[in-house]
C-alpha positions in Angstrom: 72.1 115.6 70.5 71.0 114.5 73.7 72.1 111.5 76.0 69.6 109.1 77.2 69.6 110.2 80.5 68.5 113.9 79.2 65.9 112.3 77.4 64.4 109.7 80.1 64.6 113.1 82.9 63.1 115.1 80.1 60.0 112.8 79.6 60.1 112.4 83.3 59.4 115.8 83.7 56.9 116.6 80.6 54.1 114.0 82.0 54.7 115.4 85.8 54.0 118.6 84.3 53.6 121.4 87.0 52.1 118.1 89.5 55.3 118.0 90.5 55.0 116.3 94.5 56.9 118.3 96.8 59.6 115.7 98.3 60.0 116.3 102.3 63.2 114.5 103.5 62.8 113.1 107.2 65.4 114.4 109.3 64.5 112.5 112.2 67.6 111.0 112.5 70.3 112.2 115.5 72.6 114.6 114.1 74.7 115.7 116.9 76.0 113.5 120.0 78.5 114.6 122.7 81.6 112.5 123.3 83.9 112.5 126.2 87.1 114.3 123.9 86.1 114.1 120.0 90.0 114.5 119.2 90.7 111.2 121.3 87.9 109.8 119.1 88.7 110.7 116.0 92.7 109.4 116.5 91.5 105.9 118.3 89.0 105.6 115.2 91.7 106.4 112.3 93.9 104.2 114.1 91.1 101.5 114.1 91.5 101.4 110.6 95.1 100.3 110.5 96.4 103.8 109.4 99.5 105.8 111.6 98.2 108.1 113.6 100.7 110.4 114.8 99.1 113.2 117.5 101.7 116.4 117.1 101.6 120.3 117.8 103.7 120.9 115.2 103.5 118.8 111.3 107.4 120.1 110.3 109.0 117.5 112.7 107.0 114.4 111.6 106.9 115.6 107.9 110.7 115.5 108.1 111.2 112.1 109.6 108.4 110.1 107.5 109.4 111.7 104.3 113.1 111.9 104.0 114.9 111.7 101.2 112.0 110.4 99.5 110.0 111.8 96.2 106.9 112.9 97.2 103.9 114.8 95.3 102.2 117.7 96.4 99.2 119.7 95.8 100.3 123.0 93.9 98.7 125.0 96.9 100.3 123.3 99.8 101.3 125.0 102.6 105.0 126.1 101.6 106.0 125.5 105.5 105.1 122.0 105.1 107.8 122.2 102.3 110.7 121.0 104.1 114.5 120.4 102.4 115.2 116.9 102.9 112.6 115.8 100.1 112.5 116.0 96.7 108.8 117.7 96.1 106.6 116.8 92.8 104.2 120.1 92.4 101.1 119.4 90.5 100.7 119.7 87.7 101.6 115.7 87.7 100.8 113.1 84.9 99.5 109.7 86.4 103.0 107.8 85.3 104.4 110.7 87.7 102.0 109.5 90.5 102.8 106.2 90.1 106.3 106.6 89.8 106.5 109.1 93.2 107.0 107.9 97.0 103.9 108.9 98.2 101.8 112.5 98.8 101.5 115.0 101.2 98.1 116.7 102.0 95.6 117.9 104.0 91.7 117.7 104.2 88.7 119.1 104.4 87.2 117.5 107.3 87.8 114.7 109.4 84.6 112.0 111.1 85.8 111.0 114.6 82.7 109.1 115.0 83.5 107.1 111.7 87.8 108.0 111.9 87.1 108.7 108.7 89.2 111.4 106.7 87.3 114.0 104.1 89.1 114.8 100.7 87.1 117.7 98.6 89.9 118.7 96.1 89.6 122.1 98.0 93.2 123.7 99.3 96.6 121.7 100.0 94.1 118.6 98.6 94.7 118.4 95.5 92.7 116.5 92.7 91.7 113.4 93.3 94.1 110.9 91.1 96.7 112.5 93.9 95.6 110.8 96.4 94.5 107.4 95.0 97.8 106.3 93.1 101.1 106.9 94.9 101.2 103.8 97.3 101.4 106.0 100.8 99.5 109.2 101.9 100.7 111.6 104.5 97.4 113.9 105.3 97.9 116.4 108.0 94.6 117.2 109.7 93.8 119.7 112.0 92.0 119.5 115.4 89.7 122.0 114.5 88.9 120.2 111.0 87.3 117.6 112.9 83.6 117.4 113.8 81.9 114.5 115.9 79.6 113.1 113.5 78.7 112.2 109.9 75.9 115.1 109.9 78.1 117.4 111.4 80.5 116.9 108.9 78.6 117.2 106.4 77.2 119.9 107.2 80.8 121.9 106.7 81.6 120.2 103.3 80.4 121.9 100.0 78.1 118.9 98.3 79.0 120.0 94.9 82.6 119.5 95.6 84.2 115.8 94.6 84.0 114.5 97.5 86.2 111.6 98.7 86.1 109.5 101.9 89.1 107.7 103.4 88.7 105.5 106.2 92.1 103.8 106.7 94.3 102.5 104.1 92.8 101.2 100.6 91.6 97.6 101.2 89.5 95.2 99.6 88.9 91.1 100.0 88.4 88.7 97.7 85.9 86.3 97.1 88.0 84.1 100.0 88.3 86.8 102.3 92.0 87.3 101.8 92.7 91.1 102.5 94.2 92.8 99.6 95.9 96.9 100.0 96.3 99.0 98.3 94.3 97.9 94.9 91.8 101.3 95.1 93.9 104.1 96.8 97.6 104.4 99.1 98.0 100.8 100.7 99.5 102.7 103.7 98.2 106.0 105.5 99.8 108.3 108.0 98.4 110.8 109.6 99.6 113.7 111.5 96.4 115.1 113.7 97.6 118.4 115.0 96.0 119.9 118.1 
């Protein structure tokens, strides 16, 4: 049986008929700009945002000192480098009680917006799903200098639109109705970020 959504697009479609009108979408709209050093963007954005922006050549260091000793979930495809010994690592598989129960996560990310500072999740490799990164209370995401492109077109432009696609700028925040800041209610309350160049 179909939903009513099938039913209303299916009725939709049976009085257009072959009239369907050809929908031209204005691209008018500047996709590219030049910036004096897009990495020095993107970290002064992030940063912007109240996350910790760490600028490294090498993740192994920082991974060690930010996540010692501590339980910390992982994306089943993470980089086993990034695997260092002082932490305990939870491999997805995980069930949310796990999530909830863990230190924090370590990823990485499909792209990062240093227009915007914002960071781009698409469940694609060392990402994991997407309940990963929204219930352990911290998030360590290691992005790369050459993930990184200038603008929100350019960025888009490399992501896969089919993919869930999930958009992090800063740690999770929200006000309420007397503007009193609140973290951490829709995602990690903190975020660290290690941009390597």
């Amino acid at each position: 049986m179909a939903d009513s959504r099938d039913v209303v697009l299916g009725r939709i479609r049976a009085a257009l008929g072959s009239q369907r009108p050809a929908v031209q979408v204005p691209r008018e709209y500047q996709r590219t700009r030049s910036f004096p050093s897009v990495p020095d963007l993107f970290a002064e954005r992030v940063a912007d945002y109240q996350a910790i922006v760490h600028r490294v050549e090498d993740p192994l260091p920082m991974i060690r000192s930010a996540l010692a000793g501590k339980r910390i979930a992982v994306p089943s495809d993470v980089p086993a480098s990034w695997l260092v010994p002082e932490v305990t690592w939870l491999h997805e598989p995980l069930s949310n009680a796990d999530l909830d129960s863990c230190d924090g996560v370590l990823t990485g990310c499909a792209v990062g917006i240093a227009e915007t500072g914002t960071i781009v999740l698409d469940g694609g490799v060392a990402q994991g799903r997407r309940a990963l990164t929204l219930l352990p209370d911290y998030h360590l995401v290691v992005v790369r200098a050459d993930q990184v492109a200038g603008t929100v077109p350019e960025a888009l432009a490399r992501l896969e639109p089919t993919r869930p696609l999930t958009f992090v700028s800063g740690p999770s925040a929200t006000s309420d109705i007397e503007l009193d800041r609140v973290e951490g209610v829709h995602g990690p309350r903190t975020l660290e970020v290690l941009f390597v160049s």
